[in-house]
TORDONU-648203 format. One line per field, with one value per residue (C-alpha): residue number from 1; x negated, y, z. Coordinates in pm, 1 decimal. Layout:
num (NUM | ...)
X (X | ...)
Y (Y | ...)
Z (Z | ...)
END
This chain:
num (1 | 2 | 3 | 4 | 5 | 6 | 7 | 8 | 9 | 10 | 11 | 12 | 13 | 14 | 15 | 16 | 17 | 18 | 19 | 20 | 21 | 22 | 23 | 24 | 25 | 26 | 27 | 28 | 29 | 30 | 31 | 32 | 33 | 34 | 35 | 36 | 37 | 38 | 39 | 40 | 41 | 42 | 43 | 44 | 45 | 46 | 47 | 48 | 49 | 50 | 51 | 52 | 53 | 54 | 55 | 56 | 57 | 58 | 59 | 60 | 61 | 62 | 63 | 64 | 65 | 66 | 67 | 68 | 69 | 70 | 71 | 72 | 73 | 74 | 75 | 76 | 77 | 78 | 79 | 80 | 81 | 82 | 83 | 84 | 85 | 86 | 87 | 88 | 89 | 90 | 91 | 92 | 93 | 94 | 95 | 96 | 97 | 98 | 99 | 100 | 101 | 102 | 103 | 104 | 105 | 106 | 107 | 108 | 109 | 110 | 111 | 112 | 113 | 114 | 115 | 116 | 117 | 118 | 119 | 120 | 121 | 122 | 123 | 124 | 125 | 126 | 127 | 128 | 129 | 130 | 131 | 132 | 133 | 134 | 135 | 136 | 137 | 138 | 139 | 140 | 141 | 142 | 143 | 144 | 145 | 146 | 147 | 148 | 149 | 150 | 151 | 152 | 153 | 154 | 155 | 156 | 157 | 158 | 159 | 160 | 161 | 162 | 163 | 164 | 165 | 166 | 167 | 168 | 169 | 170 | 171 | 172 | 173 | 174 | 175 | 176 | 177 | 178 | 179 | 180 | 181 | 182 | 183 | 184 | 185 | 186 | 187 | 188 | 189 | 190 | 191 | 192 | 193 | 194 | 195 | 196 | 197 | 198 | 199 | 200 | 201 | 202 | 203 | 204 | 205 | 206 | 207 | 208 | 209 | 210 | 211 | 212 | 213 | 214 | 215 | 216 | 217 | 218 | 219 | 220 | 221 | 222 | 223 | 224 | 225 | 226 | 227 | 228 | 229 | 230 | 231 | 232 | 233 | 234 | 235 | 236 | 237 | 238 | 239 | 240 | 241 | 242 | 243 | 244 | 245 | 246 | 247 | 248 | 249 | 250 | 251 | 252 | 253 | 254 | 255 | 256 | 257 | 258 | 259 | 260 | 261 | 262 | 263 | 264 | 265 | 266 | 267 | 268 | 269 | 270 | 271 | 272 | 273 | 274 | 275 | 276 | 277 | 278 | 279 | 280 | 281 | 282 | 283 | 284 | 285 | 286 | 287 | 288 | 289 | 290 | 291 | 292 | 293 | 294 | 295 | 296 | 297 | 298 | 299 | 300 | 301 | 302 | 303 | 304 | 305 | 306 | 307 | 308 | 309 | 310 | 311 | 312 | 313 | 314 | 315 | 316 | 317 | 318 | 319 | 320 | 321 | 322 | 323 | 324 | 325 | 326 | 327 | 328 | 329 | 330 | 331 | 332 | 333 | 334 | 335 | 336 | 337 | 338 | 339 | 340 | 341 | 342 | 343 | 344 | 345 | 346 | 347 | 348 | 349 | 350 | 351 | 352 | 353 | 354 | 355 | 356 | 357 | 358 | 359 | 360 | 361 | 362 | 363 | 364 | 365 | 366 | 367 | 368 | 369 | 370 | 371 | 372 | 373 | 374 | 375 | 376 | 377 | 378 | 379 | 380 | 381 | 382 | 383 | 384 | 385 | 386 | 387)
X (1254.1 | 1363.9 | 1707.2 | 2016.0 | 2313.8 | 2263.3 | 2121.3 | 1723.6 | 1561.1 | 1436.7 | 1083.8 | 1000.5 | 1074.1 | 957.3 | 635.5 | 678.9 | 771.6 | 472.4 | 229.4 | 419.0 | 357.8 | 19.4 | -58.7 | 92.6 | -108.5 | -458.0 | -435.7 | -213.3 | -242.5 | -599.7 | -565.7 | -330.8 | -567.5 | -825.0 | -640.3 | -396.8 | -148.2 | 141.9 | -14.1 | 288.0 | 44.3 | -291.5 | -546.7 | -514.7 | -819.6 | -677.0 | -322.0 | -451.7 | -694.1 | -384.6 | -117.6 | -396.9 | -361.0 | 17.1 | 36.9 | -215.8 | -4.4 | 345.7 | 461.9 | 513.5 | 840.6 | 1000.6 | 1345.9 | 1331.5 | 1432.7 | 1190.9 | 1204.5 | 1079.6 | 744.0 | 971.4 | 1031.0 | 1380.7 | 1503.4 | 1825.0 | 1927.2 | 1923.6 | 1574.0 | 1449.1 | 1610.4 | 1437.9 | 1116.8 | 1197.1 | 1188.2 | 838.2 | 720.5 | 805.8 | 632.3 | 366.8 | 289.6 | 461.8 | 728.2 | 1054.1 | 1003.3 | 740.2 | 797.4 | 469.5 | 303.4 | 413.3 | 170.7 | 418.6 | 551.0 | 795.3 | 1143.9 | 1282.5 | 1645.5 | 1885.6 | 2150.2 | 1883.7 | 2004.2 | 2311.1 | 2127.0 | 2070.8 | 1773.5 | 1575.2 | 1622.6 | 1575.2 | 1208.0 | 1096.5 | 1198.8 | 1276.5 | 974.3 | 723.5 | 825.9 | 743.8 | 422.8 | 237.6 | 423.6 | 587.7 | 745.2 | 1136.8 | 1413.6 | 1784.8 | 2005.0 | 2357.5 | 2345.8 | 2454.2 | 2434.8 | 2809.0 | 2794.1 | 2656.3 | 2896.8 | 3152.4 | 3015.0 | 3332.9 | 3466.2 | 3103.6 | 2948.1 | 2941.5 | 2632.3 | 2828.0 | 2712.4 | 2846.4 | 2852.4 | 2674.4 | 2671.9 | 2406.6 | 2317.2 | 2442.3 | 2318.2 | 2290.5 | 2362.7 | 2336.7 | 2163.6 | 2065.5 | 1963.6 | 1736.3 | 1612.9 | 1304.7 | 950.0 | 1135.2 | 833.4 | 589.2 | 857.3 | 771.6 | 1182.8 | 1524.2 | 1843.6 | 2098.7 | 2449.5 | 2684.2 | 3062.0 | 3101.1 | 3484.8 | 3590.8 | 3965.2 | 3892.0 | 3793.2 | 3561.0 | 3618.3 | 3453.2 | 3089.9 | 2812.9 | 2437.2 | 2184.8 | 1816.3 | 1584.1 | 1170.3 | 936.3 | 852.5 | 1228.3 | 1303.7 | 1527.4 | 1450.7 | 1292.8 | 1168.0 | 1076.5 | 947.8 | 1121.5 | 957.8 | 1170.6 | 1041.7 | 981.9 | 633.9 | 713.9 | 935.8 | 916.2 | 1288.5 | 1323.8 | 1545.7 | 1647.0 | 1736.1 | 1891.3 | 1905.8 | 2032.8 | 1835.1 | 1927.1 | 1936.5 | 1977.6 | 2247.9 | 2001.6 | 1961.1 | 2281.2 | 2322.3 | 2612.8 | 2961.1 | 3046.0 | 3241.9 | 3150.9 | 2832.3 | 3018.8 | 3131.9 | 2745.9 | 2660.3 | 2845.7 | 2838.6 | 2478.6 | 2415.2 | 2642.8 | 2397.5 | 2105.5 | 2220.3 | 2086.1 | 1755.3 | 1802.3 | 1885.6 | 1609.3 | 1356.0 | 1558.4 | 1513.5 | 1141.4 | 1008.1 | 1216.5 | 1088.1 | 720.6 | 761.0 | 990.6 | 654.0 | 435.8 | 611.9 | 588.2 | 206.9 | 150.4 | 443.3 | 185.7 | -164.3 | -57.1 | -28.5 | 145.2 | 102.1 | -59.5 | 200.9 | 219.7 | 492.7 | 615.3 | 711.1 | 918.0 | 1309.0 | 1378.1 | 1155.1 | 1222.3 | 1571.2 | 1461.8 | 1309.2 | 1576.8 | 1812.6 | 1600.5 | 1561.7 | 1928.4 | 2011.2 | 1790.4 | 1896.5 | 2262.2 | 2130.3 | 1929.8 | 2215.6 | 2427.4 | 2261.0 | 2193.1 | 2564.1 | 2630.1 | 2353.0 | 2470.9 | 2768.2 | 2638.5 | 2445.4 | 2767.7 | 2985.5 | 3208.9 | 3325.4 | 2998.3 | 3080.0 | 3221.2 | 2912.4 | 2700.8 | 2840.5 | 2831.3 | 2484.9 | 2376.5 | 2587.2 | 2452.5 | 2105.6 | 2030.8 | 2156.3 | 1954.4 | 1619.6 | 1669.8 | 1731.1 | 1416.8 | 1199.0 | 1303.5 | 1256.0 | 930.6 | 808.9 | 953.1 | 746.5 | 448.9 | 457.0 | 228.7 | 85.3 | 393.3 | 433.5 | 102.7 | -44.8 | -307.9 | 16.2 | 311.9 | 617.4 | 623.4 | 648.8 | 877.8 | 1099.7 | 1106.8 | 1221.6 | 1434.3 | 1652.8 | 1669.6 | 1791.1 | 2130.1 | 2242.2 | 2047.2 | 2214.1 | 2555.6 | 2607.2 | 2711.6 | 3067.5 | 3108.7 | 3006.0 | 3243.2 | 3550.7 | 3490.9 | 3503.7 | 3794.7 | 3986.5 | 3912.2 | 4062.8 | 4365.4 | 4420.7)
Y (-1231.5 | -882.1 | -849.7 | -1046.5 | -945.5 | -600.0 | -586.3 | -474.0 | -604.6 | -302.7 | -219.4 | -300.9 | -663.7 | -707.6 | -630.0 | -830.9 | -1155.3 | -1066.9 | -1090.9 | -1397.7 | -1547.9 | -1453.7 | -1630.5 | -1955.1 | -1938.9 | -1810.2 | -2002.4 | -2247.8 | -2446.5 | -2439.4 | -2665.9 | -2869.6 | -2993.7 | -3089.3 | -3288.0 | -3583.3 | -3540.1 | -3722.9 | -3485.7 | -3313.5 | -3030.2 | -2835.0 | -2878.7 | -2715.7 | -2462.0 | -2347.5 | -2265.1 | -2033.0 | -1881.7 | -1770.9 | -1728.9 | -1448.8 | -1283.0 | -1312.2 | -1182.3 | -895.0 | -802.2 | -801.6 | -1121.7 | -1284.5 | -1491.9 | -1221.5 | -1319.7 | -1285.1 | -1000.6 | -721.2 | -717.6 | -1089.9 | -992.2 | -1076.9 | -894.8 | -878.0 | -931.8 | -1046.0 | -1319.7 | -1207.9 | -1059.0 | -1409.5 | -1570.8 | -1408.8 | -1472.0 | -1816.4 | -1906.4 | -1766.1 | -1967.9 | -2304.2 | -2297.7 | -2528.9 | -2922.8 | -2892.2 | -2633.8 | -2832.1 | -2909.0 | -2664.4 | -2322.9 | -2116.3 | -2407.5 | -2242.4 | -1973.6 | -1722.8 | -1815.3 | -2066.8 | -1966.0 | -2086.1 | -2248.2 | -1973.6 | -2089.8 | -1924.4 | -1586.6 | -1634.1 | -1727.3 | -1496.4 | -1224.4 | -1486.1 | -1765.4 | -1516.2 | -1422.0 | -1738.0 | -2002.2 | -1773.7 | -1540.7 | -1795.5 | -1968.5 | -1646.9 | -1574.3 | -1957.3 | -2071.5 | -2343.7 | -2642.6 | -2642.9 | -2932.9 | -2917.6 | -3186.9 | -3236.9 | -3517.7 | -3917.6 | -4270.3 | -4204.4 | -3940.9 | -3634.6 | -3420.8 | -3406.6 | -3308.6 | -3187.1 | -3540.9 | -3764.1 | -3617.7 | -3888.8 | -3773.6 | -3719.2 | -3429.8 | -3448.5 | -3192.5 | -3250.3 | -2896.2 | -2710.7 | -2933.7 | -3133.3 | -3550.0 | -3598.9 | -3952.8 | -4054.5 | -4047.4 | -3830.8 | -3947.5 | -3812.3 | -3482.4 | -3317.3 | -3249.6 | -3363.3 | -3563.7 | -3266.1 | -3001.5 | -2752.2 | -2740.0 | -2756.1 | -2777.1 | -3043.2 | -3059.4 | -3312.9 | -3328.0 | -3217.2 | -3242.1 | -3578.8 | -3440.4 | -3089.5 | -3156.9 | -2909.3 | -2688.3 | -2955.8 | -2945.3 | -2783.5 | -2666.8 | -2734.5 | -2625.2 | -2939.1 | -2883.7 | -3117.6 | -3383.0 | -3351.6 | -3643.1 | -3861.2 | -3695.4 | -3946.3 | -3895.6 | -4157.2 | -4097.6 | -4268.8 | -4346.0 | -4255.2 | -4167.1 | -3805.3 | -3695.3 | -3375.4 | -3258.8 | -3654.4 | -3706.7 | -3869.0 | -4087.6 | -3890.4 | -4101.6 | -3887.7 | -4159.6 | -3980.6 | -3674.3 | -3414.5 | -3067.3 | -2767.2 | -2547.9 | -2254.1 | -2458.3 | -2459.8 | -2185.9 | -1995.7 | -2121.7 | -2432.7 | -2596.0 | -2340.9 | -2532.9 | -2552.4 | -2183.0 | -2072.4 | -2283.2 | -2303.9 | -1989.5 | -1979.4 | -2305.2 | -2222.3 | -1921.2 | -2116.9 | -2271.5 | -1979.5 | -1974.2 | -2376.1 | -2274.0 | -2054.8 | -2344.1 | -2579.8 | -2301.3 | -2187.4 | -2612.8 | -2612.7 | -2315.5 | -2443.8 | -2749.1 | -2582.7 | -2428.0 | -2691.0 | -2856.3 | -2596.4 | -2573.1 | -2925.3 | -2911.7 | -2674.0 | -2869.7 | -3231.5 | -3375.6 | -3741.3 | -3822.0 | -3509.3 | -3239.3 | -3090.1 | -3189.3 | -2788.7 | -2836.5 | -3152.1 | -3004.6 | -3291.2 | -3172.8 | -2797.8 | -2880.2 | -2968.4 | -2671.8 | -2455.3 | -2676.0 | -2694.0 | -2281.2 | -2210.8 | -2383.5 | -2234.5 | -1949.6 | -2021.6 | -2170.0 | -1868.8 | -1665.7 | -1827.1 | -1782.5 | -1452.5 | -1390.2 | -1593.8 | -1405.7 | -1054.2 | -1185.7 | -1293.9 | -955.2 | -756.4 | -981.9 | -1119.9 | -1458.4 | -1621.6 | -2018.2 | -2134.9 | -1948.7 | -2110.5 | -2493.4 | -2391.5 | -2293.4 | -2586.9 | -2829.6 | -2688.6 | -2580.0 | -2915.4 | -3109.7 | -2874.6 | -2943.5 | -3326.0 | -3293.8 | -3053.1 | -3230.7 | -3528.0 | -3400.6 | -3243.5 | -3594.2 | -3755.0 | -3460.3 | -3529.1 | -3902.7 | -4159.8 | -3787.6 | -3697.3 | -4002.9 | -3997.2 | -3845.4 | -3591.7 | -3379.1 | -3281.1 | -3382.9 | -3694.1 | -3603.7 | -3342.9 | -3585.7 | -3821.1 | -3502.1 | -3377.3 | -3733.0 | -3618.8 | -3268.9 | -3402.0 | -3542.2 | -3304.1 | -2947.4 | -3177.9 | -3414.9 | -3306.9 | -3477.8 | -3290.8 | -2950.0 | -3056.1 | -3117.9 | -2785.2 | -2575.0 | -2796.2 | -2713.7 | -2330.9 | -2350.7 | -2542.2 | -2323.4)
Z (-7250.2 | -7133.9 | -7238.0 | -7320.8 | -7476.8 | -7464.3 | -7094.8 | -7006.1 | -6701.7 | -6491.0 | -6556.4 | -6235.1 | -6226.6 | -6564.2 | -6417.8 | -6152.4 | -6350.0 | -6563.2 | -6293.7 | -6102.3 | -6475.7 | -6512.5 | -6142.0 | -6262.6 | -6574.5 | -6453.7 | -6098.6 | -6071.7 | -6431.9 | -6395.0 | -6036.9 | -6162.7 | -6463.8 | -6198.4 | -5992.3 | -5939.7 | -6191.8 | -5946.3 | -5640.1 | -5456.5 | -5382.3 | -5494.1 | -5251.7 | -4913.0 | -4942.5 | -5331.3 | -5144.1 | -4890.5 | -5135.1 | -5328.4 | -5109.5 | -4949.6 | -5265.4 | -5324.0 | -4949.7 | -5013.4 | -5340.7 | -5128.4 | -5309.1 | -5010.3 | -4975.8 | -5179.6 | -5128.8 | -4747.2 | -4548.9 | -4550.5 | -4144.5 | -4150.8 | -4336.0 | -4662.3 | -4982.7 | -4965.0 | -5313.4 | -5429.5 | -5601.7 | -5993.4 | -5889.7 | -5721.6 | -6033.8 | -6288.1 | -6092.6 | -6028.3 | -6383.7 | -6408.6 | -6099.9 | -6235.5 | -6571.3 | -6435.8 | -6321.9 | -6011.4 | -6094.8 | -6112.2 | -5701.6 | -5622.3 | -5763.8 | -5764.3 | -5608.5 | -5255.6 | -5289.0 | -5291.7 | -4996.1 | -4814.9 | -4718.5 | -4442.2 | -4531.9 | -4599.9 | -4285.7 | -4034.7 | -4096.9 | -3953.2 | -3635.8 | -3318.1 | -3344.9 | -3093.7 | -3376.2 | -3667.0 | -3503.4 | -3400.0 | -3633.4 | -3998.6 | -3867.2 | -3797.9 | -4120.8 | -4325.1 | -4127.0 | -4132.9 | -4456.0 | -4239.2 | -4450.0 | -4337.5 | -4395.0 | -4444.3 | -4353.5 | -4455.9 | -4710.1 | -4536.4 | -4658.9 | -4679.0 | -4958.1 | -5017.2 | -5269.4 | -5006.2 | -4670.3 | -4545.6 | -4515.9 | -4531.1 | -4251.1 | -3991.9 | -3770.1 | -3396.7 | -3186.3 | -2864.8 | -2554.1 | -2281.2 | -2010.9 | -2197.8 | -2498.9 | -2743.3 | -2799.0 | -3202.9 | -3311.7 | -3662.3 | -4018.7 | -4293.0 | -4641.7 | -4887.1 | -4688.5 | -4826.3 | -4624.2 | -4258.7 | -4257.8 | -4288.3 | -4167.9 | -3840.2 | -3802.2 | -3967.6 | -3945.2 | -3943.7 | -3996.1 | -3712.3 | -3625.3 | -3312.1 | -3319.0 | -3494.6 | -3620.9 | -3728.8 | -4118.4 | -4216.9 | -3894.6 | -3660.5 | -3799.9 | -3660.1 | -3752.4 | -3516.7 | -3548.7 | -3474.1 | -3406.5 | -3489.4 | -3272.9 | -3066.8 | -2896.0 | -3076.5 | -3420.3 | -3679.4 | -4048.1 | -4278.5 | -4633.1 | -4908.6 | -5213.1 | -5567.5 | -5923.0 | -5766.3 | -5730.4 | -5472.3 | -5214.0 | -5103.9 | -4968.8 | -4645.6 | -4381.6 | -4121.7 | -3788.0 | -3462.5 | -3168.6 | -2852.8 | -2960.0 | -2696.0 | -2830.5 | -2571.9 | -2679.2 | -2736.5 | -3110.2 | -3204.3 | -3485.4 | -3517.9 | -3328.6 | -3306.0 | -3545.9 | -3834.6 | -3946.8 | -4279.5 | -4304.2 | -4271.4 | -4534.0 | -4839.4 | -4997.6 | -4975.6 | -5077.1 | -5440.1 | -5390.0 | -5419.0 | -5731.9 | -5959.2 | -5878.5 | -5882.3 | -6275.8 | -6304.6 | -6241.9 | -6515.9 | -6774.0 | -6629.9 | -6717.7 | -7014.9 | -7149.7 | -7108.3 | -7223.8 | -7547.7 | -7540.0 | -7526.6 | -7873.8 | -8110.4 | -8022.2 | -8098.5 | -8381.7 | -8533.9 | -8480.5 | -8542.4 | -8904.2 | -9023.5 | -9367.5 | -9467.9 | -9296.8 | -9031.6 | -8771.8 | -8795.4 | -9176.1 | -9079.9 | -9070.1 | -8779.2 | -8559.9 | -8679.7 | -8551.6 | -8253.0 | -8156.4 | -8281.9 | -8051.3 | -7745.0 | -7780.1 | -7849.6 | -7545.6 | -7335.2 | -7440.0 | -7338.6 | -6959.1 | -6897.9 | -6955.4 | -6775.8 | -6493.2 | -6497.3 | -6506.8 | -6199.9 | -6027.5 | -6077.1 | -5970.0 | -5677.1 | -5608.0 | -5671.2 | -5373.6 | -5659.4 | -5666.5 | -5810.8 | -5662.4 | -6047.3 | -6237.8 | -5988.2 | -6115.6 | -6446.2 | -6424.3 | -6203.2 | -6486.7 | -6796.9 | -6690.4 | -6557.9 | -6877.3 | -7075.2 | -6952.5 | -6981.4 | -7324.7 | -7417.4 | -7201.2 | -7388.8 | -7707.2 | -7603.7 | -7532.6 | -7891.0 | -8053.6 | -7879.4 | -7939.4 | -7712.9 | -7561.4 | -7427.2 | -7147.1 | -7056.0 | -6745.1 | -6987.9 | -7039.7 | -6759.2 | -6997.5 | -6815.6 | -6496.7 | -6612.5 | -6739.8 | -6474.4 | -6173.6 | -6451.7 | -6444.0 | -6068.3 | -6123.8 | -6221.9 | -5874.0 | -5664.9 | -5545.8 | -5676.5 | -5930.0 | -6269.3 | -6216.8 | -5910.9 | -6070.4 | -6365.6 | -6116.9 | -5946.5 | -6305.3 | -6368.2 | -6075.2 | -6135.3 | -6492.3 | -6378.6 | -6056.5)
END
């Protein structure tokens, strides 16, 4: 879709979502029918084969600053590309499959030009897998007050103690960063981000196992883990400051990929709406599962826009963190409900393994606790409305 509401995408990146589309569908879909259908990733030699031609094409981590070998787009751009990337097997964790690049988490920027080149840089260059970890055992939807993980100063370095729950690739990751309380009775002002490299003393991963098939979560364990102060990022004590606004930031393209799967699998119904036949008609001339459709596409309809709003909000440095729960809230909701009826259109097809719906619809369950809960987003537009 070009426009909404009266607004056209520039011609520019309508081309460019055309041909991010046109990857998914001519190299990505194809993999994905060949192989596992639970695999977290296409095989190793397909990604490079790819991401060589993404690179080539200057669709390289497009959302990266262009002095970091990125594209530097912003976020309505990424957004309306990110909804492109995900219309595939993989798309809900996996975007594009990776072969248009991985981003190193977005808290790096505010790091010194010596962290920015080695850790952001070297993510951009070798499409490094990165982790981010702020969520505990103790809770994740308020870090400001669940963060337990201790950091404490020792002359040029800091000793992490603690645990982090349900962090993606830390297992597989080159780096990332994590978030500890370095001063015990500050609230929010006394935690701070540290970058941690793989294999750092002290620094433990272990995958867990949920009804996710990518981006496996993990257990993160810091056991005296002694990190030199040249890791910390930004000042201490502002870990939280660095983070927030571009985590709600995050939340549109977040959106994007909740519309991008619901759209193809939206997609996937009508074409089998108009093939299959029970009792001599086909499923399209049925009004129940005509109403269906029109549901599922009126309410994509409404997430999409949605988050486009909150992202050219974003772009124009207006207050964008409400937008961004509404779109996380609704967007998420959305795509469990046409996934689902995807599935109850498609019958005994649509939870087997031959088709995607099913994974779909297990990651979608997830997609309402992950990047916040739904209650959490629906006490944060509350408190805006009652402000």
């Amino acid at each position: 879709m070009d426009s909404m509401a009266g607004y056209q995408l520039p011609e520019e990146l309508a081309a460019l979502r055309d041909l991010v589309g046109k990857i998914i569908r001519e190299e990505i879909v194809p993999i994905e029918g060949k192989i596992d259908p639970d695999a977290p990733e296409i095989p190793e030699d397909d990604y490079w084969r790819i991401a060589r031609k993404t690179q080539a094409a200057g669709m390289w981590c497009m959302g990266a600053p262009k002095e970091y070998g990125g594209g530097g787009l912003g976020t309505f751009q990424m957004t309306v590309l990110t909804e492109e990337m995900a219309q595939h097997r993989m798309g809900l964790y996996n975007p594009g499959a990776g072969v248009f690049g991985r981003t190193p988490p977005p808290v790096i920027w505010a790091g010194t030009p010596e962290q920015k080149e080695r850790y952001a840089g070297g993510t951009i260059k070798n499409a490094w897998y990165t982790f981010f970890a702020i969520t505990e055992p103790s809770g994740g939807s308020d870090p400001a007050g669940a963060i337990q993980c201790r950091a404490v100063r020792q002359g040029d370095s800091y000793v992490l103690n603690g645990t982090k729950i349900f962090i993606s690739h830390a297992h597989e990751a080159e780096w990332g960063v994590v978030f500890a309380r370095t001063d015990p009775k500050a609230g929010r002002q006394g935690v701070t981000c540290f970058i941690i490299k793989k294999g750092q003393p002290g620094f433990t991963a272990r995958p867990i196992r949920t009804i996710r098939t990518s981006a496996i979560p993990n257990e993160v364990a810091f056991e005296d883990c002694v990190v030199p102060i040249e890791q910390r990022l930004g000042e201490e004590g502002q870990g939280l400051n660095l983070c927030l606004d571009l985590l709600a930031r995050l939340r549109f393209p977040y959106s994007a990929c909740n519309v991008g799967v619901g759209v193809a699998a939206l997609r996937m119904a009508i074409e089998h709406a108009k093939r299959r036949s029970t009792f001599g008609e086909l499923l399209a001339r049925r009004q129940a599962i005509q109403w269906m459709l029109a549901d599922s596409e009126v309410e994509l309809r409404a997430a999409r826009w949605l988050t486009w709003d909150g992202a050219w909000k974003a772009d124009r440095k207006e207050d964008f963190r409400t937008e961004a729960s509404i779109a996380k809230l609704y967007s998420s909701e959305v795509l469990g409900r046409v996934i689902d009826r995807a599935v109850q259109i498609h019958g005994g097809y649509g939870v087997s393994k031959e088709l995607p719906l099913e994974r779909w619809y297990r990651e979608a369950r997830v997609r309402r606790i992950g990047e916040g809960p739904s209650e959490v987003h629906r006490m944060v537009i509350a408190r805006t409305l009652l402000r």
